[in-house]
C-alpha positions in Angstrom: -77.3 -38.0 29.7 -75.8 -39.8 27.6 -72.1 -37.9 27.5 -72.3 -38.5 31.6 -69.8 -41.7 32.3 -71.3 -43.4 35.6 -67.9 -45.4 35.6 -66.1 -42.2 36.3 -67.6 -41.7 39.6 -66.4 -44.8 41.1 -62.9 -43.6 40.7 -63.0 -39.9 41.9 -61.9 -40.6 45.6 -58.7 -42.6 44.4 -58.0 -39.5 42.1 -58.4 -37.4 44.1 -55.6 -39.1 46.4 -53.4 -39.7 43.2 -53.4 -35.6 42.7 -52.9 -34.5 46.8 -50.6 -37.5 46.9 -48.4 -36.0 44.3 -48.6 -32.3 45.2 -48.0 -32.9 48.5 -44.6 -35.3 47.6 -43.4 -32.4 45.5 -43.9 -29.8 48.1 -42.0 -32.0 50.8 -39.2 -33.0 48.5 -38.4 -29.1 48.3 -38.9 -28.5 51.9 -37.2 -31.4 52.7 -34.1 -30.5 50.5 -34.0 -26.7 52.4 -34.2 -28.1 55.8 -31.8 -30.8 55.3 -28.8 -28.6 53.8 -29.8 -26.1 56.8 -29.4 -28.8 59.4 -26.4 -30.1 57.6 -24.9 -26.6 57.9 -25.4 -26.6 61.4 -24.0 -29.9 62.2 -21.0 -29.8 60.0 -19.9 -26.2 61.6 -20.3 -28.4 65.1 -18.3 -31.0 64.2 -15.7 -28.7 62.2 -16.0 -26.9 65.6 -15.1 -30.1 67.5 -11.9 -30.7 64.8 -11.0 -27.1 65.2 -10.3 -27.8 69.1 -8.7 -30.4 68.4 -6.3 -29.4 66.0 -5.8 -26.3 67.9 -5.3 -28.4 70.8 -2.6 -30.7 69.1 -0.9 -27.5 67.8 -0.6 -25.9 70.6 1.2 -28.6 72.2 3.4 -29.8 69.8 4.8 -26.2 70.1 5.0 -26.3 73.8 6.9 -29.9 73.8 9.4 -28.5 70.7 10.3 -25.5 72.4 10.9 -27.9 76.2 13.0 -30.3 73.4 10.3 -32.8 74.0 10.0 -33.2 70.6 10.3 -37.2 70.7 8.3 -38.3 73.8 5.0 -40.4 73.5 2.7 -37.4 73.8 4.7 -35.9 70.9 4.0 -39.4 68.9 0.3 -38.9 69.7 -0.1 -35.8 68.6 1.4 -36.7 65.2 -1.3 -39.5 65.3 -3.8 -36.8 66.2 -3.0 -34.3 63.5 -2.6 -37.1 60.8 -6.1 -38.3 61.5 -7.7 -34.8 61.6 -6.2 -34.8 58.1 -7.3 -37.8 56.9 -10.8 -35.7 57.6 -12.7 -34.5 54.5 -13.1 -31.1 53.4 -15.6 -31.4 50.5 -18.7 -33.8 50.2 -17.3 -36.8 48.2 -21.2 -37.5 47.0 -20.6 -34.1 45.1 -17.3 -34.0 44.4 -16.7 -33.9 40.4 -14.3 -31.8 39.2 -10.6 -32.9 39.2 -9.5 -30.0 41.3 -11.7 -31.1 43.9 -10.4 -34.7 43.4 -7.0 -34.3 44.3 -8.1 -34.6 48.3 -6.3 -37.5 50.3 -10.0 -39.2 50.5 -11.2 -41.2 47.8 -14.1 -40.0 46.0 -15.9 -43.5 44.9 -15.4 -45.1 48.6 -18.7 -45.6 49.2 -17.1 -47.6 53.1 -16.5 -44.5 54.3 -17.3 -43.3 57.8 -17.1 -39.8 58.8 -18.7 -41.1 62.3 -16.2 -43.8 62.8 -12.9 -41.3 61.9 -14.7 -38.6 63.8 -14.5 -41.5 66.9 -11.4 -42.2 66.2 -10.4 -38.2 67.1 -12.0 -38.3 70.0 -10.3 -41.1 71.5 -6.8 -40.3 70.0 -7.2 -36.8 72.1 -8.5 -38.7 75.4 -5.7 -40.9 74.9 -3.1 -37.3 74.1 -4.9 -35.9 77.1 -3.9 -38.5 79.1 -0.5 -38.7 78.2 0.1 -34.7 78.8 -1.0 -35.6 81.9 -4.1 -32.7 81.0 -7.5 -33.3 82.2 -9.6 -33.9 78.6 -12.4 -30.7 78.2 -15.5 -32.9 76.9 -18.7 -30.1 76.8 -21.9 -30.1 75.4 -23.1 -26.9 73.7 -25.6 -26.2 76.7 -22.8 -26.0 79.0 -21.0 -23.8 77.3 -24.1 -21.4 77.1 -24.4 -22.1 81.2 -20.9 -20.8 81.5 -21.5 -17.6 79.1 -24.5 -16.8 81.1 -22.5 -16.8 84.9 -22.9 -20.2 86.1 -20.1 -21.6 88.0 -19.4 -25.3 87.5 -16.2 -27.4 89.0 -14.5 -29.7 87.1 -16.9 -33.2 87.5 -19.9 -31.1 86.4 -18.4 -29.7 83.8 -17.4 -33.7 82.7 -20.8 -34.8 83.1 -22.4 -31.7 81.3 -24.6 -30.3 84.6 -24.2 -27.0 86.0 -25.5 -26.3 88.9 -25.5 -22.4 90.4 -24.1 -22.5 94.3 -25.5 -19.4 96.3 -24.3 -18.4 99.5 -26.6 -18.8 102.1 -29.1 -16.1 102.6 -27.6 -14.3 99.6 -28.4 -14.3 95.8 -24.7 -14.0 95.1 -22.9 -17.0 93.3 -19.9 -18.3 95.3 -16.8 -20.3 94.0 -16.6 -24.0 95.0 -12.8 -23.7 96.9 -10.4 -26.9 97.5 -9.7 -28.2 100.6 -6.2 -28.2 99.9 -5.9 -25.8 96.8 -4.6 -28.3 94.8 -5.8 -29.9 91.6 -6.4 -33.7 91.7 -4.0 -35.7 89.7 -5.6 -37.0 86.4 -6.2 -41.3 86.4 -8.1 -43.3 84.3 -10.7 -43.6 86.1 -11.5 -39.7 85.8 -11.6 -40.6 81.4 -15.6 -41.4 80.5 -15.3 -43.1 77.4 
């Protein structure tokens, strides 16, 4: 009995803790590190996504205006603004970024001020803005409505705005019908139609 230390026992609970405690941080730092680059995947491909439109979008126009010899007008001025800002954008994590190939990017590498959240705002309002000025009514969806759209549901244009679709059925029949214009003719785009 006397190898046996009674001061031991008072102790084992707290141990006991100290040992889970620790096992159980490791195992969450690694699980935590594999589901945050996963989920980081899937929301940089969304917002490259969003850029992508965009960008496209800007493209497209430009092209259109050049070829009417618009090439000067306001909308042409805000799609410069557009497409500068897009690439202003960074393409490589700037916490990571080391090497000096990787350095030579337009975005400063130390600047720990900036906001990805704040430029990516900044997009959004120069397109409402480009949108605007084509006179084009701006195509704000959530990814939900886009899977309502690929499975057959038909949504008219303040739905599709607001992100609801609703399914119309003819009466007495389970066949979808089209929502038709009084007059067959699109509303003119105001301000009041921009949510932003």
């Amino acid at each position: 009995m006397a190898d046996f230390d009674l001061e031991s026992l008072i102790h084992v609970e707290q141990s006991f803790y100290d040992a889970g405690y620790a096992d159980g941080f490791a195992h969450g730092r690694i699980h935590g590190l594999i589901e945050g680059r996963a989920l980081g995947r899937e929301k940089g491909f969304e917002i490259w996504e969003e850029l992508g439109f965009y960008e496209g979008f800007a493209r497209t126009w430009r092209a259109l205006l050049v070829k009417q010899g618009r090439g000067d007008d306001r909308a042409s001025q805000h799609i410069r603004q557009i497409l500068s800002t897009i690439a202003q954008f960074p393409r490589i994590n700037p916490s990571q970024a080391t090497t000096s190939s990787e350095s030579s990017t337009n975005l400063p590498l130390n600047d720990a001020d900036f906001d990805i959240m704040k430029l990516l705002r900044q997009i959004r309002s120069r397109y409402k803005v480009l949108c605007a000025a084509l006179g084009v009514r701006p195509r704000l969806r959530a990814a939900d409505v886009g899977d309502a759209e690929d499975a057959g549901v038909e949504m008219d244009a303040d739905e599709e705005m607001n992100g609801v679709a609703s399914q119309r059925v003819a009466p007495g029949s389970s066949i979808p019908v089209w929502k038709l214009d009084s007059a067959g003719a699109k509303k003119p785009v105001t301000n009041q139609d921009l949510s932003f």
